[in-house]
Structures are given as structure tokens and as C-alpha cells.
C-alpha positions in Angstrom: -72.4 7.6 158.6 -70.7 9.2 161.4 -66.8 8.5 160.4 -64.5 9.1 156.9 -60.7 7.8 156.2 -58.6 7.6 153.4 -59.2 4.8 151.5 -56.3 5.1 149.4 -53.8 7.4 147.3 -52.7 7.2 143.6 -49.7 9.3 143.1 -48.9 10.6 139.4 -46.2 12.9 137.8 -47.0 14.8 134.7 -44.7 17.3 132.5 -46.3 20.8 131.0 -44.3 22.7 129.1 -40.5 22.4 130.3 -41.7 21.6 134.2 -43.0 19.1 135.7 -45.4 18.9 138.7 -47.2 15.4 141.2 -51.1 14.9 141.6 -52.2 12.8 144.8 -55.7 11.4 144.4 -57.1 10.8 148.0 -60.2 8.7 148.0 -62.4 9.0 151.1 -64.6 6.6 152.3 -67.2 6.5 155.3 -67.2 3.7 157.4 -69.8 1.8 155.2 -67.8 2.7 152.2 -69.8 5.1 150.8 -68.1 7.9 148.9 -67.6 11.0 151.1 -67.9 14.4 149.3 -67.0 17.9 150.1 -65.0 16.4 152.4 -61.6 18.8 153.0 -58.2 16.9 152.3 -54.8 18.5 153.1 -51.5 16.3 153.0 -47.8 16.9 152.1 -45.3 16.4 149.6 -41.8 15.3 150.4 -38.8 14.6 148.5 -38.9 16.3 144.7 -41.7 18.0 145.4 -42.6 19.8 148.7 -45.3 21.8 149.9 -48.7 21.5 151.8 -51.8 21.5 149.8 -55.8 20.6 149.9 -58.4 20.1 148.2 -62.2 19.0 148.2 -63.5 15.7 147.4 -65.4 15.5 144.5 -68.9 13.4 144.3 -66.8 10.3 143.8 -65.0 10.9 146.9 -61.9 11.9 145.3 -59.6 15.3 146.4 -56.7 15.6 143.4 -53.9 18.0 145.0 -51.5 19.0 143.1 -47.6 19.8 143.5 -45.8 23.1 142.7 -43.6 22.8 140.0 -40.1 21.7 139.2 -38.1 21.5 136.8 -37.4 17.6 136.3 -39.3 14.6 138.1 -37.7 12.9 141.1 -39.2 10.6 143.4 -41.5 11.8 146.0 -44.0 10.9 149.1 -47.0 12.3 149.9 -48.9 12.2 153.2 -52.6 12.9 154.6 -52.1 15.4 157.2 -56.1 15.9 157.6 -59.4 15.4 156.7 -62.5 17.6 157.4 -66.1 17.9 157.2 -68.6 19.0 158.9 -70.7 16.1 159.8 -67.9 13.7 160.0 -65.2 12.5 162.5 -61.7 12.0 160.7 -60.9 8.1 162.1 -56.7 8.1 160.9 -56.8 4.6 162.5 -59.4 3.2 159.7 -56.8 4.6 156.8 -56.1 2.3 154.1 -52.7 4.1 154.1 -51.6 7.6 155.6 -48.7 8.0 153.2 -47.6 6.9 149.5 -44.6 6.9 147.6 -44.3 7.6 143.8 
């Protein structure tokens, strides 16, 4: 495998306690579409939530990054600013999708 993209993005929103906070699941994918782990992810929430978090892909492939709080749920976006590993080129024009909407 020489190449990784985003393969696509699950958006939730949970409550804990009186606040509430939004989990992106990224799943990266080589160009064969094997899983890719340890693979760096770092996107953006807009809207309700903001902030710019990452997170590493697990052995399935899968970075969960999670919002900062607030205090009632709202509609959001999230966007995949990057992706990066060592071994592997980040190919944005082989994304499933860049951004989601929740």
C-alpha cells in the first residue's frame, strides 16, 4: 500500500451529566481497502461544536475524535483537515467524503 483516505465519517452526539459533547468516527482505508492503523486524523468541528481535534486509528482503521462540551446539542459539521503516517501518502482526492453533517 502506498496511499490512505477517508473512507467515511459517522457523526454522533451523546449527553454526560448536564452537557453534551459530538464523536466523528473516521475510517481510513488504503488504496486496496485494507484498514490503515496508527494512522494520525485531525479534522474540525463547526457549528454547535467547534474546535480542532485528532486522534489515532485504531487496528480497525477507526480514529474517534471527540468535541468539547456544551451545554445543549445543536447541529454540527465536521471536516478532515489531515491524515498522517509515516509510510503513507494522504490521497484527499480518493475520500469517500471530506466533511459530514450531524
Amino acid at each position: 500500500a502506498a496511499e490512505m483516505h477517508v473512507h467515511s465519517i459517522v457523526l454522533s452526539a451523546a449527553k454526560k451529566g448536564k452537557s453534551w459533547n459530538a464523536t466523528a468516527q473516521v475510517t481510513i482505508l488504503d488504496e486496496n481497502g485494507a484498514a490503515v492503523s496508527g494512522a494520525t486524523v485531525t479534522g474540525t468541528f463547526s457549528g454547535n461544536y467547534t474546535g480542532t481535534v485528532s486522534g489515532i486509528t485504531n487496528t480497525s482503521g477507526v480514529a474517534s475524535l471527540k468535541s468539547g462540551s456544551k451545554p445543549a446539542n445543536g447541529s454540527f459539521t465536521f471536516c478532515v483537515d489531515n491524515v498522517a503516517l509515516t509510510d503513507l501518502t494522504y490521497n484527499a482526492a480518493a475520500n469517500v467524503e471530506d466533511c459530514d453533517s450531524y
